[in-house]
C-alpha positions as CSV (number, residue, x, y, z in Angstrom):
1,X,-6.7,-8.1,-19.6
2,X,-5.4,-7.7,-15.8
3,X,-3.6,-4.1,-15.4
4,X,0.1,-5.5,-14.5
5,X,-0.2,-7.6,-17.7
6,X,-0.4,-4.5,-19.8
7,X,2.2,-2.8,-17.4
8,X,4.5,-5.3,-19.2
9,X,4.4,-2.4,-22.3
10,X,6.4,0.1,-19.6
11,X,8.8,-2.4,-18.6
12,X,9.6,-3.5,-22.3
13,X,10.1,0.3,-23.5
14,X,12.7,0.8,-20.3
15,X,14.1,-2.3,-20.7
16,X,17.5,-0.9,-21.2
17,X,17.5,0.3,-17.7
18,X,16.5,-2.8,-16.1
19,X,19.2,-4.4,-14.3
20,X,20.0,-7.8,-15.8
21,X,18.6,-11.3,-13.9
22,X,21.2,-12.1,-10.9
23,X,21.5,-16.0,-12.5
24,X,24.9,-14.2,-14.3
25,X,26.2,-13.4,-10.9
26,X,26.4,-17.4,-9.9
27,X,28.0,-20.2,-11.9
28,X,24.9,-22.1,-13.9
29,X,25.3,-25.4,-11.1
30,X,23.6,-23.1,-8.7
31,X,21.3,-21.9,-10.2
32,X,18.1,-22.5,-11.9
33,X,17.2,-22.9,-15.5
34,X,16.1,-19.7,-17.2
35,X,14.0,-19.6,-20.2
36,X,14.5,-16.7,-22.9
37,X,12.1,-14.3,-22.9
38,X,8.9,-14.2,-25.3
39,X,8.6,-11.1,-27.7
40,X,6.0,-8.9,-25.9
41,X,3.1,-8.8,-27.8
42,X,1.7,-5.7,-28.9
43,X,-1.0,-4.2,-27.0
44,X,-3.4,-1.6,-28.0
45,X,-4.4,0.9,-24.7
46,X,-7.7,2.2,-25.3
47,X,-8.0,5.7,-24.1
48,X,-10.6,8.3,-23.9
49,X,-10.6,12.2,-24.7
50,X,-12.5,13.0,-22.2
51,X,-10.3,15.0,-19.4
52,X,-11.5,15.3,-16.1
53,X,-10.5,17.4,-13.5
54,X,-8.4,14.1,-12.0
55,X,-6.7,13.5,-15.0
56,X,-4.7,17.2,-14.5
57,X,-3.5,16.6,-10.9
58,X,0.0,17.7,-11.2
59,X,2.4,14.3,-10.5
60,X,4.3,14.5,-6.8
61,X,7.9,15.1,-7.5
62,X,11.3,14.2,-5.8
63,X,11.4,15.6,-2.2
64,X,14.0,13.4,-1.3
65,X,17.2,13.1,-2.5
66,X,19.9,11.5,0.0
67,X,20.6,7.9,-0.6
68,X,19.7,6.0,2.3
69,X,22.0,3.1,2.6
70,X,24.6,6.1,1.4
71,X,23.4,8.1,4.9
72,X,22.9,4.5,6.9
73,X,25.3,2.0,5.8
74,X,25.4,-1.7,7.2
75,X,23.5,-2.1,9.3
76,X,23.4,-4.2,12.9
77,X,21.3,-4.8,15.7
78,X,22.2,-4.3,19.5
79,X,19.5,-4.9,21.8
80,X,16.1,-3.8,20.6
81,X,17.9,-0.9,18.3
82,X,18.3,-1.2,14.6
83,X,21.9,0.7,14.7
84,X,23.6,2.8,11.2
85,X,27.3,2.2,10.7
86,X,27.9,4.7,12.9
87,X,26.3,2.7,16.0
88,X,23.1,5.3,15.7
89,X,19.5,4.1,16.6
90,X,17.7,4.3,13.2
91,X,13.9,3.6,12.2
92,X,13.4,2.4,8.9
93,X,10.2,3.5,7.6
94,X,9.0,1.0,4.2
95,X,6.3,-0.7,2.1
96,X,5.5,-3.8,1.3
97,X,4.5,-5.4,-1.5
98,X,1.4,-7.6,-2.1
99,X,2.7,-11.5,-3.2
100,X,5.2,-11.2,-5.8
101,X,3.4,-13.1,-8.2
102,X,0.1,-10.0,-8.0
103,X,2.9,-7.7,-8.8
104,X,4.5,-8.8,-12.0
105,X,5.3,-6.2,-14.0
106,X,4.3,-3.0,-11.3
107,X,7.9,-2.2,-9.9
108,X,10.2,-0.9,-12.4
109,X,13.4,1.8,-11.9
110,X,10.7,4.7,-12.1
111,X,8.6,3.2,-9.5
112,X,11.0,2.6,-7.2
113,X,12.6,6.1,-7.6
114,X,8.9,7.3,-6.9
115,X,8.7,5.4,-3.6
116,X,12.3,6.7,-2.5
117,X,12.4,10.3,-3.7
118,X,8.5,11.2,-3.3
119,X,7.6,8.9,-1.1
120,X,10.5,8.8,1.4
121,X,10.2,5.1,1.5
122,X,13.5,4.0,3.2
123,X,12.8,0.3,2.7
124,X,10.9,-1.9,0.0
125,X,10.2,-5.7,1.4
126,X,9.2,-8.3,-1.6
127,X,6.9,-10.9,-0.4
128,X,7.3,-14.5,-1.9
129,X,4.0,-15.9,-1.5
130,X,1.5,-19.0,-3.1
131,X,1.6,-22.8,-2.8
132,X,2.0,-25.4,-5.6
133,X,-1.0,-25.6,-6.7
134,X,-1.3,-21.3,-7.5
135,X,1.1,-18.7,-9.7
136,X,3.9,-18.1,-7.4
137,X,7.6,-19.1,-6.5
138,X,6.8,-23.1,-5.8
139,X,5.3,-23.5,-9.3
140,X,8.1,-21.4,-11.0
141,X,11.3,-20.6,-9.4
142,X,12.9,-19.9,-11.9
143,X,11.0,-16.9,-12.9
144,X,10.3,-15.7,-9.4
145,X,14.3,-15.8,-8.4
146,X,15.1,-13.8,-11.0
147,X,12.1,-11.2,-10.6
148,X,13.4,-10.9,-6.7
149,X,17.0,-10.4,-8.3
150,X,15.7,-7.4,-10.9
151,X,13.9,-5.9,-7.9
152,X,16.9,-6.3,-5.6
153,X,18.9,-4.3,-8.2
154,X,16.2,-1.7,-8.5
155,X,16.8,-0.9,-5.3
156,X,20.1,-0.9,-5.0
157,X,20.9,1.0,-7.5
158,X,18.4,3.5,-5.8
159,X,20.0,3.4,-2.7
160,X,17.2,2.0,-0.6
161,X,17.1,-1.2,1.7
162,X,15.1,-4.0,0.5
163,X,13.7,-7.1,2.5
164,X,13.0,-10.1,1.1
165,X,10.3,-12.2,2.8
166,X,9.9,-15.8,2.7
167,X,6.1,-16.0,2.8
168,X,5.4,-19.3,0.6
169,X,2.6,-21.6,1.7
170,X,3.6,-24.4,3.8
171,X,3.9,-27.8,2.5
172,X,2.6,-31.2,4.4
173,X,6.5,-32.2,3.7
174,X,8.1,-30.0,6.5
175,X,11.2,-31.4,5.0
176,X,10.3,-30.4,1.5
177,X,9.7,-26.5,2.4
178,X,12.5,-26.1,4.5
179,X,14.7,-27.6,1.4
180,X,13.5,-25.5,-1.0
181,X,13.4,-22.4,1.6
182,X,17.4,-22.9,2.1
183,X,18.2,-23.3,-1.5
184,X,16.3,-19.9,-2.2
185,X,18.3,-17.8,0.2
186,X,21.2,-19.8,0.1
187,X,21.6,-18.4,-3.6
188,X,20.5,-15.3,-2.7
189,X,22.5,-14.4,-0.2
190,X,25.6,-15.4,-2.0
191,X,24.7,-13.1,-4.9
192,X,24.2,-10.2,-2.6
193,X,26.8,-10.8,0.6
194,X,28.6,-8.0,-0.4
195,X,25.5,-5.5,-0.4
196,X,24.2,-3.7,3.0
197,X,21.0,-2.9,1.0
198,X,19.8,-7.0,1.5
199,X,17.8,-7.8,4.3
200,X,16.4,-11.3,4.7
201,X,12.9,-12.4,6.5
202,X,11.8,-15.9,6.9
203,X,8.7,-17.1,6.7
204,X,6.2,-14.3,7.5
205,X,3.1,-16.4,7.6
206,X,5.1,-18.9,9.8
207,X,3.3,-22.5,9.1
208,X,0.2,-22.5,10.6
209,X,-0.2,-26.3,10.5
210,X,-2.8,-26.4,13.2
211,X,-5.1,-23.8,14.0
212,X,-5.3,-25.8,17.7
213,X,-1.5,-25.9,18.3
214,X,-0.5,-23.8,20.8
215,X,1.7,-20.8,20.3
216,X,4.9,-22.4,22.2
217,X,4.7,-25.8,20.3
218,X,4.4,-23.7,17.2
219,X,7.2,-22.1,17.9
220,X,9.7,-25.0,19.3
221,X,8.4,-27.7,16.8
222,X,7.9,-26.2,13.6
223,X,9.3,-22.5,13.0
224,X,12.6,-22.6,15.0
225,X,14.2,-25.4,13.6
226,X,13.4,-23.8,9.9
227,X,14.3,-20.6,10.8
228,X,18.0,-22.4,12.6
229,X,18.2,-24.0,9.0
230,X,17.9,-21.1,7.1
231,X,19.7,-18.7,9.1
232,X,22.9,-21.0,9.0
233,X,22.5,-21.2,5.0
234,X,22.4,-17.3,4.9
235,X,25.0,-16.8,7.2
236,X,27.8,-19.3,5.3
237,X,27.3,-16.2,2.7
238,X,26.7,-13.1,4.9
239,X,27.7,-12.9,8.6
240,X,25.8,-9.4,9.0
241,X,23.2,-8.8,7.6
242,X,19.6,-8.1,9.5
243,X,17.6,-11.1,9.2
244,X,13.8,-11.3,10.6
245,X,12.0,-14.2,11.6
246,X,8.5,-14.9,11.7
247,X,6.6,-15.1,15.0
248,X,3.8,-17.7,15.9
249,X,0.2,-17.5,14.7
250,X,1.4,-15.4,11.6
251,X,3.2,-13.0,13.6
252,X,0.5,-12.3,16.6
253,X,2.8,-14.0,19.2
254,X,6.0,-12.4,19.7
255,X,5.9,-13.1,23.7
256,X,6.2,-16.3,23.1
257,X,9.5,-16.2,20.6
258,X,11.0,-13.6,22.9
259,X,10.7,-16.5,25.4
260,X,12.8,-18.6,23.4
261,X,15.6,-16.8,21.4
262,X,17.5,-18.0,18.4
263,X,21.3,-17.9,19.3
264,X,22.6,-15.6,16.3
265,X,23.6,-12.0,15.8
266,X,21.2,-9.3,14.1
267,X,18.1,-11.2,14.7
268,X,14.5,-9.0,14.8
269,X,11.5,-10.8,15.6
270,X,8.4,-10.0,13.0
271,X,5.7,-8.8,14.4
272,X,2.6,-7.6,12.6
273,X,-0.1,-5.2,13.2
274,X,-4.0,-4.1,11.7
275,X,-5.1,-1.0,13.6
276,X,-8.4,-1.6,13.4
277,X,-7.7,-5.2,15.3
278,X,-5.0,-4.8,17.5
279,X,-4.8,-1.7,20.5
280,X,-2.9,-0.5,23.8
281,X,-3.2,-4.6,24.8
282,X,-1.0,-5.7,22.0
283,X,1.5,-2.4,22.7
284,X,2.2,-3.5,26.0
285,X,3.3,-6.9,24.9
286,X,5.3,-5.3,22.0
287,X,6.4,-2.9,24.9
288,X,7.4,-5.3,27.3
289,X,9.6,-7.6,24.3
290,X,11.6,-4.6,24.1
291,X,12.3,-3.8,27.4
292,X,13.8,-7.3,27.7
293,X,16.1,-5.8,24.5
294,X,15.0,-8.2,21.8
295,X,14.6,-6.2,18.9
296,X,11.2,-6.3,17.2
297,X,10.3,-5.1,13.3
298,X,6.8,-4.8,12.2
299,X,6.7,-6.6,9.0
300,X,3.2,-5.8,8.0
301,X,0.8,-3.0,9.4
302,X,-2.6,-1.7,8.2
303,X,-4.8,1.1,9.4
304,X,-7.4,-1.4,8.7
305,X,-8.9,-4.4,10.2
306,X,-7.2,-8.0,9.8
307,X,-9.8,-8.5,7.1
308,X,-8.8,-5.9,5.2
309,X,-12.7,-4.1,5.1
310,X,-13.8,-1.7,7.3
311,X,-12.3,1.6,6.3
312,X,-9.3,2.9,7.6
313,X,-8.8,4.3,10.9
314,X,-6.7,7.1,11.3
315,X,-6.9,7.9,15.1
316,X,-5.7,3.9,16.0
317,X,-3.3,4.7,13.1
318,X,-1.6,7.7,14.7
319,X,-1.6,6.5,18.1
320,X,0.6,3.2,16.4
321,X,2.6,5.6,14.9
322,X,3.6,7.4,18.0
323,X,4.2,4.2,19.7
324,X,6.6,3.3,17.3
325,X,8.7,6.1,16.7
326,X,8.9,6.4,20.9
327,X,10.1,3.4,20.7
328,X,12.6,3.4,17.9
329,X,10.9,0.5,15.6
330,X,11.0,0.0,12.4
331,X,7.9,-0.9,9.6
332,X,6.5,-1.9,6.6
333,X,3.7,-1.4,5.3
334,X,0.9,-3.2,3.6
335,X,0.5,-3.2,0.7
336,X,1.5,-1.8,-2.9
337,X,2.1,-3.3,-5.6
338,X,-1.4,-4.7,-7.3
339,X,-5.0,-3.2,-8.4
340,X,-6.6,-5.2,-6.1
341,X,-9.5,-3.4,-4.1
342,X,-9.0,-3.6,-0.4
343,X,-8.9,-1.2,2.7
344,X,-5.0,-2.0,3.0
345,X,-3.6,-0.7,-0.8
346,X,-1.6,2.1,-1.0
347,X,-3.4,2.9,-4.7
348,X,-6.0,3.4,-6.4
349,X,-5.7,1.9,-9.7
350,X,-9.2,1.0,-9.8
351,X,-10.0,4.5,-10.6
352,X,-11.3,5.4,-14.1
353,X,-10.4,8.8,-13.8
354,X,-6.6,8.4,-14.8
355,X,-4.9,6.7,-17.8
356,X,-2.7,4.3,-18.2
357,X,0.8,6.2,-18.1
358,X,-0.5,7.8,-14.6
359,X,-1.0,4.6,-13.2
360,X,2.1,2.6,-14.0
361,X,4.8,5.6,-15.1
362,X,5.0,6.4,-10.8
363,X,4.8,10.2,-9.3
364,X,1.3,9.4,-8.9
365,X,-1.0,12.5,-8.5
366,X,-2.7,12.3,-5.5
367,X,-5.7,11.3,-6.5
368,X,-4.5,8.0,-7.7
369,X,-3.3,7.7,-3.5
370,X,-5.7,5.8,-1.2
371,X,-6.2,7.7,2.0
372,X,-4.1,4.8,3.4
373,X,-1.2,5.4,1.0
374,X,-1.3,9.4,2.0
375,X,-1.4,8.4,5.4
376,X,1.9,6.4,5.3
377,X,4.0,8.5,2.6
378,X,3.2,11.3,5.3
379,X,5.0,9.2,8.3
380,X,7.3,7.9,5.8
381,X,8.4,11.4,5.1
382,X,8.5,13.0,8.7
383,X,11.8,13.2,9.6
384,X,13.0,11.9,13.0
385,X,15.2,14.6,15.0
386,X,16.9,14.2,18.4
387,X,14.3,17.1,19.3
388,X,11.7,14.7,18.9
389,X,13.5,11.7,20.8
390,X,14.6,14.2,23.7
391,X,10.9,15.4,23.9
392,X,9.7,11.8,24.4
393,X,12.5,10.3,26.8
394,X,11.8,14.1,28.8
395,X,7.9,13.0,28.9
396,X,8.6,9.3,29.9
397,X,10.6,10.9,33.0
């Protein structure tokens, strides 16, 4: 039985803390049907008596505890900056999760009070991901809008900003996506105008449709009139808040968006990263978006290579790091959320060494933390001073 299933068992016992599905926020003729909930069936965890050394590791514990959006507020975009309510440059500094429907059942209160208070994780961004034909929000909206919803209200209620990516498989009906892609954060967005915590991204993986087409034609014919039809659904809800759009071949050609901007306020472009793929070439284009003051977020980054094997690599890492916070952008990354076995998770739920309740309960130990996942909740926790911004603007003099 797949891990997440069983993490069901966790979810049920805290179920009195989980936030109720958003469908009660919006009369029943906007929203979709929802189907009552099966009795969870009882499971039996089979455990072992035999304690290893890994099985002590003492959990990580709270080392933050200001509220993020309490410290940050709305927030806009002017220029390339990501600004706080107070018109202050901020970086947010965040994870992302693996397609929603690998994650069913991992993120509960606990787990999202891990990533904020241990982890420093300032931002959480849900990916929506699969086609018709595989488990995800195509096949079963219903279930899928209201698992966004009970995440949304996660973390809201622990004070963190969360980003919800539209990342679902394009159709052969152009027509047909975009419909259901505007009825998704139509809903959304009028369930959670009122909330600075919301951030919206659209369409991550941006189409795709042919491998041949060029960047520009991409761009013009196929993901700015979605992203135009989107935006203006969000923004009938929510004038301000931060919404990021996907960049041609899956978020490797921000030149060529930056060449074209969409006319609307608190745009970011989505830009995406592996460090083991891209280097100082794909800075300076990153660089030279910037200087031209479009505003850039990195919606995915790996210290891996784009196919996710390889082992990680912590020099390219650190030098994408630097170049990041010298230059005020703010990240995600990729990915947490599943047990799946890759160069790119965060965890290490694979691992034999640890029982059930260590694995899905959060504080992980740090043996349950992939060299990856200490890597980032080490940047995610270094706290950004003017010091360090004065230093860097005194070097680039």
């Amino acid at each position: 039985m797949n891990r997440f299933t069983n993490c069901l068992l966790i979810a049920a016992v805290s179920g009195a803390v989980l936030l109720s599905s958003c469908s009660a926020n919006l009369g029943p003729e906007t929203l979709p049907s929802t189907t009552p909930a099966t009795e969870t069936e009882e499971t039996t965890i089979e455990t072992t008596e035999l304690i290893t050394p890994e099985m002590t590791d003492p959990s990580s514990e709270a080392v933050i505890t200001e509220r993020i959006v309490d410290k940050y507020g709305q927030l806009k975009i002017d220029g390339a900056k990501i600004l706080n309510s107070e018109d202050e440059p901020v970086i947010l500094k965040g994870m992302s999760s693996y397609g929603i429907e690998k994650c069913e059942g991992f993120f509960t209160p606990e787990i999202i009070k891990t990533l904020a208070q241990d982890w420093g994780c300032d931002i959480l961004r849900i990916s929506l991901t699969g086609d018709k034909e595989s488990e995800g929000y195509l096949k079963d909206p219903e279930k899928y809008f209201d698992m966004v919803c009970e995440i949304c209200n996660m973390c809201i209620d622990q004070g963190i900003y969360v980003l919800i990516d539209w990342n679902v498989a394009y159709m052969e009906d152009s027509d047909e996506n975009e419909e259901v892609a505007v009825d998704f954060f139509s809903r959304l967005s009028a369930i959670y105008s009122d909330s600075p915590n919301v951030l919206y991204e659209v369409d991550n993986n941006a189409f795709m449709l042919d491998e041949d087409e060029s960047a520009s034609a991409e761009w013009s014919d196929d993901i700015k009139p979605f992203a135009k039809a989107v935006i203006g659904a969000i923004r009938e809800n929510d004038e301000d808040t931060i919404i990021v759009v996907g960049t041609p071949k899956a978020c490797t050609s921000l030149d060529t968006a930056a060449d074209s901007e969409l006319d609307y306020d608190n745009i970011a472009y989505a830009c995406r990263f592996f460090a083991g793929t891209h280097g100082e070439e794909y800075r300076e284009i990153i660089e030279s978006v910037i200087e031209d003051d479009i505003c850039v977020f990195i919606n995915e980054w790996s210290m891996c290579s784009d196919s996710f094997t390889g082992g990680i690599l912590y020099v390219e890492s650190q030098e994408w790091m630097e170049f990041l916070s010298e230059n005020q952008i703010s990240w995600c990354n990729y990915a947490i959320g599943n047990d799946t076995y890759d160069d790119a998770n965060a965890l290490m739920f694979s691992s034999e060494n640890y029982t059930f309740e260590q694995k899905y309960s959060g504080h992980w130990p740090n043996g349950l933390i992939s060299g990856s996942g200490l890597f980032v909740r080490e940047q995610m926790l270094l706290v950004e001073t003017e010091d360090t911004a004065d230093e860097t603007e005194s070097t680039e003099e």
